[in-house]
LUMDREN-231938 format. One line per field, with one value per residue (C-alpha): residue in one letter; z, y, x. Coordinates in steps of 0.25 Angstrom, whole numbers, plus 2048, in hexadecimal, padded with zeros to 3 digits. Layout:
<rs>
residu <- c(A:...)
up <- c(Z:...)
north <- c(Y:...)
east <- c(X:...)
</rs>
This chain:
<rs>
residu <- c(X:X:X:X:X:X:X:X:X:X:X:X:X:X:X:X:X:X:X:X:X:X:X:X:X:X:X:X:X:X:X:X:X:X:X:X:X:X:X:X:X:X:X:X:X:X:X:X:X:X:X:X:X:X:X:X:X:X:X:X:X:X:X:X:X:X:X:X:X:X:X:X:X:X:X:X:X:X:X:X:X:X:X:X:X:X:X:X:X)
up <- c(6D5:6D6:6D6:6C9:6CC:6C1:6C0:6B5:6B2:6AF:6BD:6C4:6C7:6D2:6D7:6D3:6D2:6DF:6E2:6D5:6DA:6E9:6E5:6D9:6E6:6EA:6E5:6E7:6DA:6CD:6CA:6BD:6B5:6AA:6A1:6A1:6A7:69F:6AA:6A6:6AE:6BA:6B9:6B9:6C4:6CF:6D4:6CF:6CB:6C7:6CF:6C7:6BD:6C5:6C7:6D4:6D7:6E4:6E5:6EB:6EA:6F8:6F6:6E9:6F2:6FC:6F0:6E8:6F4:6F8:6E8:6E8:6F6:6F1:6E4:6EC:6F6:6E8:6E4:6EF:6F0:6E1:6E3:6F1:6E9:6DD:6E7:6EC:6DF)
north <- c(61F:625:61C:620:621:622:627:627:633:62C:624:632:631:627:632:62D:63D:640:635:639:647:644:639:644:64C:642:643:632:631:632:635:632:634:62F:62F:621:615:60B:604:609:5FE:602:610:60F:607:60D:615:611:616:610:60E:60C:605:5FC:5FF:602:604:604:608:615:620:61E:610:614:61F:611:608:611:614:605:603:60B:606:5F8:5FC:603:5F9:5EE:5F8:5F9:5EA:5E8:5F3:5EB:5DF:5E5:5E9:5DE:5D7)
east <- c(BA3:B94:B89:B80:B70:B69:B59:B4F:B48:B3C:B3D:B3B:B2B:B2E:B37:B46:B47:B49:B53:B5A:B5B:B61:B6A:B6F:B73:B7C:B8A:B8B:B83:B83:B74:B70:B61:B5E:B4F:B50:B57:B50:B4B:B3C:B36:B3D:B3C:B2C:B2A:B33:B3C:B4B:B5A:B67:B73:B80:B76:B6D:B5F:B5A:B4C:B41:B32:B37:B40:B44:B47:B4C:B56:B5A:B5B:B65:B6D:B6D:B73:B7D:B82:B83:B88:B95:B97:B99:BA1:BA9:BAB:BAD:BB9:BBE:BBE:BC5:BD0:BD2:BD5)
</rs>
């Protein structure tokens, strides 16, 4: 299963574009943009996306990069025990 990023167009003057474009390049991921995430507060302040539903956000688009990477990671490795565990059941 593909991790699912998601951007908000209107999160895009902190530059969010450019990730959205390099990350839609890769075949790992769903990339998704939508006009609004409802996270308005969010969106304004920093750079931010979602991964698989949960907000991820840094003060820059290179942390933002690191921080999604470091999201989807964890996220697989709880899946991975999650499905060990369920196995082993």
């Amino acid at each position: 299963m593909k991790p699912v990023i998601e951007f908000c167009s209107s999160n895009m003057h902190h530059g969010t574009d450019r990730l959205m474009n390099a990350l839609e390049q890769d075949d790992r991921y769903e990339v998704i943009e939508y006009g609004c995430l409802g996270n308005c507060g969010e969106c304004y302040l920093s750079p931010f996306a979602m991964v698989d539903g949960e907000i991820v956000s840094a003060e820059t688009i290179e942390q933002l990069e690191t921080a999604l990477q470091e999201n989807i990671v964890r996220k697989a490795a709880e899946r991975e025990a999650l499905d060990k565990l369920i196995d082993d059941l």
